[in-house]
Structures are given as C-alpha cells and as structure tokens.
N, C-alpha and C positions, 0 to 999 in steps of 0.2 A: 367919305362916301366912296365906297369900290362900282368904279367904270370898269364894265366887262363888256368886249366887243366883239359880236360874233367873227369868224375867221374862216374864210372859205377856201382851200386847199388846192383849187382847180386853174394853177396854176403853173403847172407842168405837162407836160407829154406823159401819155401810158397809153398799152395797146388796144385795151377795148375802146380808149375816143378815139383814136386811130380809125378803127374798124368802122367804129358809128358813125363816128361825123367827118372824116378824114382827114391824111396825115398831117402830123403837125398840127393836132384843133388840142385849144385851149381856152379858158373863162376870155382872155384878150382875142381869140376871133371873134366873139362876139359884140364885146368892146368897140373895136375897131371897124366894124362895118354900119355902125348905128347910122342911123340920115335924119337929121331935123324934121319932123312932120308937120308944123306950124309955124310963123313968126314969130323968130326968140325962143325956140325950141332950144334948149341946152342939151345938143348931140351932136358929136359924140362924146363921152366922157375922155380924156386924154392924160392920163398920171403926170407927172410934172417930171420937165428933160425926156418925158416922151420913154418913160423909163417902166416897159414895159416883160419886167421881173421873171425868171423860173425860180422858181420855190427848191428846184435842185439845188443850185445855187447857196450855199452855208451864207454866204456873204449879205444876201437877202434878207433871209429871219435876223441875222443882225443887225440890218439898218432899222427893221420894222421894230425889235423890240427897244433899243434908245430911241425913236421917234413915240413909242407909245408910255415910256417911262419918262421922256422929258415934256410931256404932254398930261400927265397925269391917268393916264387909263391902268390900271389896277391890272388887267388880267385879256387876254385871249378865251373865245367860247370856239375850241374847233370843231366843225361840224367830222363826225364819225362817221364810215359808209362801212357796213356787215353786214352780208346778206348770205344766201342758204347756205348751209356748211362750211363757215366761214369766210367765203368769197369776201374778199376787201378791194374797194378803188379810194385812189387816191391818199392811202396811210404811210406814204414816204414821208411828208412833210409833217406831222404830226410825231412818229417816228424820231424824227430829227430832235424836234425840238426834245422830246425827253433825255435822248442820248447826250444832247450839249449843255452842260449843267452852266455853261456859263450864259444861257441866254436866263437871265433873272429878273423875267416877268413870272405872272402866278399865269393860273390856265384850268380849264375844263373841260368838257365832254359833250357834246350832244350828239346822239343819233341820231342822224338822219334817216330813218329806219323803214320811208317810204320807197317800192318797188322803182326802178327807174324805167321808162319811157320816153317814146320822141317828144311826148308834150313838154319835155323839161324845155327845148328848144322851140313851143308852139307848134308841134308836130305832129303826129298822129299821136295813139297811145298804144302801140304797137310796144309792148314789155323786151327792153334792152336786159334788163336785169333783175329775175323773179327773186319777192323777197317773203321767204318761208322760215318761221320762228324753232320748227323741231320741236325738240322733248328737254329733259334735264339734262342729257349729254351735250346738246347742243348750247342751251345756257350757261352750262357751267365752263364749256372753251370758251363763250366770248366772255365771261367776268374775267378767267385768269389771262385773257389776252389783254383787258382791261387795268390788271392788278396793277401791274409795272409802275403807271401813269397815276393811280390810285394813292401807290405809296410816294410819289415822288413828294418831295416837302415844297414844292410848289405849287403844289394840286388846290386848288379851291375848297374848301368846305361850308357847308352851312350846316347848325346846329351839330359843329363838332364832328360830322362825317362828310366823310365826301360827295359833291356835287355832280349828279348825274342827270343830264337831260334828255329827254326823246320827246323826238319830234310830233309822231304820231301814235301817240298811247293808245287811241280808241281805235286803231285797224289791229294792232297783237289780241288774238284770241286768248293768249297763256298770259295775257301781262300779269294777273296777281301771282300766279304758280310761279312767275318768271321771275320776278320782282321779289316775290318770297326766298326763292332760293339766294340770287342775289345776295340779299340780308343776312341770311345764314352762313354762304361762305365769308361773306363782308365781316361778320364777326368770328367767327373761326381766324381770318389772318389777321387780329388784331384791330378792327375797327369797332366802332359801336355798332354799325351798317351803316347804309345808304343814304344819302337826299336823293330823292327823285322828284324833279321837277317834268311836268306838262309844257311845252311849248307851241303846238301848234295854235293860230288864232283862233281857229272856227271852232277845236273842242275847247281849247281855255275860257271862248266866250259862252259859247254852249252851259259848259260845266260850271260858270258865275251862278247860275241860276238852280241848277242840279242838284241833288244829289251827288256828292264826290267820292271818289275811285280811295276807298281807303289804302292801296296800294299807292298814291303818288301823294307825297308829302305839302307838294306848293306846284303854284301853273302861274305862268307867265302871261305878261300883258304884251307879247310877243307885235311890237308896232313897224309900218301903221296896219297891218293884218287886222289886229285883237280890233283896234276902233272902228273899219271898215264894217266888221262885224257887227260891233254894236249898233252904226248908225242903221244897219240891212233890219235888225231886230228890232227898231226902234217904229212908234206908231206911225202908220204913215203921214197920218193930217201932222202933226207935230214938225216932222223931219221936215216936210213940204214946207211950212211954216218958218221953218228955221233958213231954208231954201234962200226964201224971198225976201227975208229982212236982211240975210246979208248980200244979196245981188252979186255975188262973184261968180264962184262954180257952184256947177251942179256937181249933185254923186250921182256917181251912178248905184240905180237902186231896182233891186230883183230882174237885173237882165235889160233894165231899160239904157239905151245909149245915149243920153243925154249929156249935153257939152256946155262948154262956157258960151254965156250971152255975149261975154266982150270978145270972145275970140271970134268974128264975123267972118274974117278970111280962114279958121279952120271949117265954117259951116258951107262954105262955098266949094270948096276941096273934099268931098265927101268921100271919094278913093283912097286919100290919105290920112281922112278923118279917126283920129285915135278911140279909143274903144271906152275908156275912161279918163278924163280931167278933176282934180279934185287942187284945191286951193290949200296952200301949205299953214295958212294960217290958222282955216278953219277947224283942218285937219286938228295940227296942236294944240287949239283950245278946246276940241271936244275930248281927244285926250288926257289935258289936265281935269274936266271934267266928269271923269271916269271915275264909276262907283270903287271906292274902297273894300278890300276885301281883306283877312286875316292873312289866309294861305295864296297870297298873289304877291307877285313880283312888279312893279312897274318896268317898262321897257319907253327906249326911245326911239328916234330916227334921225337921222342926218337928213334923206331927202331919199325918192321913191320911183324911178321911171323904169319899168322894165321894155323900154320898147325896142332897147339892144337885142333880146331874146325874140319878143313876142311883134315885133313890128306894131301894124297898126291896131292890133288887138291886146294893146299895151293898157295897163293902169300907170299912169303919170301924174304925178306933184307937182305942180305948178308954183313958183313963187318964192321958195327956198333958198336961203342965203346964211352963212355962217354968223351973220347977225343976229337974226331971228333964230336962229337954232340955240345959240348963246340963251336967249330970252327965254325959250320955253325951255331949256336943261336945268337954268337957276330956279325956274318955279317948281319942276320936277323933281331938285333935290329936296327943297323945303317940303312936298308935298312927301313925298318920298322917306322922310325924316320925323313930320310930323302928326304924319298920317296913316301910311302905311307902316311907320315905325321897325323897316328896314333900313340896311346899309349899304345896298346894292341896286347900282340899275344897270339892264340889261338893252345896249347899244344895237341896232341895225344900219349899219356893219361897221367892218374895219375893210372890207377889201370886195365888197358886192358891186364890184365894177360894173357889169353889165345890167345889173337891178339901180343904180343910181345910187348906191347906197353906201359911202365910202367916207371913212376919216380921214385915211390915207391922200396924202396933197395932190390936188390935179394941176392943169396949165390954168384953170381959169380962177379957182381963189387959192393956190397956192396950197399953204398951212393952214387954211382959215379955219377949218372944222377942228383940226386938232387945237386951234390957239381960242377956240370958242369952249372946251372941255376943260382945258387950262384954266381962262380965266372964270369961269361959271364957278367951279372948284376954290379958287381963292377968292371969289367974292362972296360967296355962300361958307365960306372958312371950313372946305372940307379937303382941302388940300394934305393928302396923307402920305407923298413922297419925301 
C-alpha cells in the first residue's frame, strides 16, 4: 500500500509573505502563536527539540525523507502555487527536491490553484494574489515548467502516467481545453498523458453524486474535508439521530455553532468558544463508512485543529491520538484493498503544522504518528520498503 503524504512548502521566508504578513512570517508563526481555547486543548503544536526547520536548509528535506522511508510513507504530495503569467510562491523547495537525486523518496504534484487571500490567515478576503488561467500559451508554459518533475523516475504514476492534482477543478473555466492540451503535449514528450485527479472536498463530495468532469480521471476523499461534507449532505433527522446515540460531539451543521455537551467549561467561555468541535472517533468511523466509488481515492488524517490560523473560528478534532489513528489506517488499508481495489491512500499531512495535521514527530507524542503508519503497514502485510 503506497502512503502519500501531502507536503506543505511554506516553510521558508520569501517577499511577498514579507510584504503580506511581515518580515520573517512563515507556516511556524502561526504554529507558534496558537493558545489553548478549552481544557486539554492540544495548543500549540511544538515539532520535537523545538526544531523549528527552513526548507532552504538541504539538510532538512534530508532528515524529512529518511524519517518518511524508515516509517514507510511511499511518496510526498507537494502542493504547487502558479498563478497569472506564471507567477509562483513558494517553488524553491519543490525545486530542490528535483534537483537532489539523492533524496529517494517517490513524489507528486497538486495545484493549489485557488486565488490567494487574507482569509488564508481568517482575514479578510481582500485578493493577495489573483489567479487567472489565460489561453493555450499560458497552459502550455505551466505543462513544460511541469515536464522536468514529470519526467523525473520518481514521479508518481497512476495508470501508467503521471499523477496530477488540482485542488480546485470546478473554479478553471478552460479546465477541459486545459487538461486537453495537457494530454497532448503529455504524449508528444513521450508519455501516454496525464492522471488527473480532483482534490478539493466540497467538489469531490459534490461530484460522488454528479455527473463527472470527463476531463478529470479520479477525485479524492480529500479527509477530514470530503466527510465533513458528506455528513453537511446528509438528512438532517438522520445526522441528528446519529448526534444523540452517540453523546459526545456535536458537528457543526449548515452554519449552526453547536459544541460538545461534555466540554461545560468551553460553554461558559463563550469569547473563546471554538466555532466547530467534532470527536475524532466519530469523525473516522463515518469515514470508514464512506460510500465506495470506482474513480475515488480514499484519503486519511492524522488529526485536524486549525485554530493556529483561524483562532476561535477554528474547526477542531477533538480526541486524536497516534493509537486510534493506527486503528482506523489498518481498516482503511483493508478497506482500501478490498473495496476500493486501490493501492494508494492519500495522507493529511506530513507537515500541516498549523492546521494540526502532521506525521512529522512533535514534543508531545514524539514519533507516534509516524510509528502508527509503520506498524498499521506491517500488520495489514503491506509493508513495501
């Protein structure tokens, strides 16, 4: 089973976070400023030895990929930033990794290909960086900016071509024109074309049900996003139902701010009161209970708090432990295996510090998550290191 783990880049100093958020801002000030908002609240996140990385740093992507090769993780997913006329942030460390053949992990692509905004930081939405798709001139610079990493013999493939993701298919007006041409230069230098996989939650959940985008090959169970989704689509008496037989957390559901029963000192704190709590158990067993599709990928989660970003307007996981992550990854491979009749799941994250979402070892369970991927893998006998 290939463990691919997304890989977030924003890890370094450049001039436009500079400019935006100021000098010296990186994914770790946000890290680093999180405050507990409840009893037991796990914030802030803290990397282990306090070892708080630039991605400039060569030395880094080498500790990262022996930690994710003697842990069994298959592959890095980096997320891509290209926006009008090739504008790029953050493609040093991506970059890198192609140039240094000796880092011998496998790896892939996603575009992040939504406009940037201050709401990335719960901000306004005041446009830091407009993102406009062009014509065929412009498609064709970002495939061959793309080729390089395309051809490298560590590149990712499914069904035999290489593994492309974007984030947000359903905002490109040209995607099929786009995606077309794609194809054609893909075969021209030698490939059969493209994979293109869908990753955002709200269209991959959308599109379960849809009509699909003959343009995009396979869509992701992009978690816990994809299931938040479903549970939002799901009937309401049911959900409700489902609510109160198991008495822990609530979701939060169409806007409503509903919180846990048992957390009584967060209901009393209504200033600090978090905007969504959801139960990490419930979470991964409505998960595993997620309808089957052909063309869908399952995804997982280590654990979910964005309130480094978003303060108290955070969606929070409650309950999460490298224990229980163990438990639902060994049923996710089997299910994964036997079900979806795939050989890939799709991890959130390897380094989503500020979103709670990291394999990567912190001060407070160490290695846990990575040695939960480890052994889930050799006890499911899909250990392929």
């Amino acid at each position: 089973m290939k463990i691919i783990s997304f890989y977030l880049p924003q890890f370094h100093t450049f001039p436009e976070n500079d400019e935006w958020w100021g000098k010296g801002f990186t994914e770790w000030t946000n890290t680093r400023k999180a405050k507990p908002l409840f009893p037991d609240h796990y914030q802030p996140h803290t990397p282990l030895h306090e070892d708080y990385y630039d991605l400039t740093n060569p030395e880094t992507m080498i500790r990262q990929v022996d930690d994710a090769k003697k842990y069994g993780v298959y592959g890095f997913c980096f997320y891509h930033y290209w926006f009008k006329d090739g504008k790029m942030l953050m493609e040093k460390p991506m970059e890198h990794f192609l140039q240094n053949k000796n880092l011998k992990l496998h790896y892939c692509i996603s575009w992040a290909n939504e406009p940037w905004t201050r709401r990335w930081d719960g901000g306004s939405k005041k446009i830091l960086m407009p993102q406009e798709y062009g014509d065929e001139k412009e498609w064709e610079k970002h495939f061959l900016y793309l080729l390089p990493f395309l051809r490298d013999e560590r590149y990712i493939e499914i069904d035999g071509k290489p593994l492309v993701l974007i984030y947000r298919p359903d905002i490109i007006p040209c995607l099929t024109e786009m995606i077309n041409l794609w194809n054609k230069l893909a075969k021209k230098n030698g490939f059969k074309g493209l994979t293109i996989m869908a990753q955002g939650s709200t269209y991959c959940r959308q599109m379960s049900t849809q009509k699909r985008n003959v343009a995009i090959n396979y869509y992701l169970m992009y978690e816990p996003g994809y299931t938040y989704c479903a549970l939002a689509l799901k009937d309401k008496k049911s959900l409700f139902e489902n609510i109160i037989k198991n008495q822990k957390f609530f979701f939060h559901y169409f806007g409503r701010k509903i919180i846990s029963m048992l957390e009584r000192d967060v209901i009393k704190v209504k200033k600090n009161r978090p905007h969504d709590l959801c139960d990490y158990d419930i979470l991964w067993e409505t998960v595993l209970n997620n309808q089957v599709y052909d063309d869908y990928y399952p995804g997982a989660f280590t654990s979910w708090d964005n309130s480094a970003r978003r303060g108290c307007d955070a969606r929070i996981v409650v309950g999460s432990t490298p224990e229980k992550f163990k438990k639902y990854l060994i049923a996710l491979i089997y299910k994964t295996k036997n079900q979806f009749h795939k050989d890939c799941i799709f991890i959130n994250a390897w380094n989503e510090w500020a979103e709670g979402a990291h394999l990567e070892a912190d001060e407070k369970y160490g290695y846990g998550y990575l040695e939960a991927v480890k052994e889930a893998l050799l006890e499911t006998s899909e250990w392929e290191n």
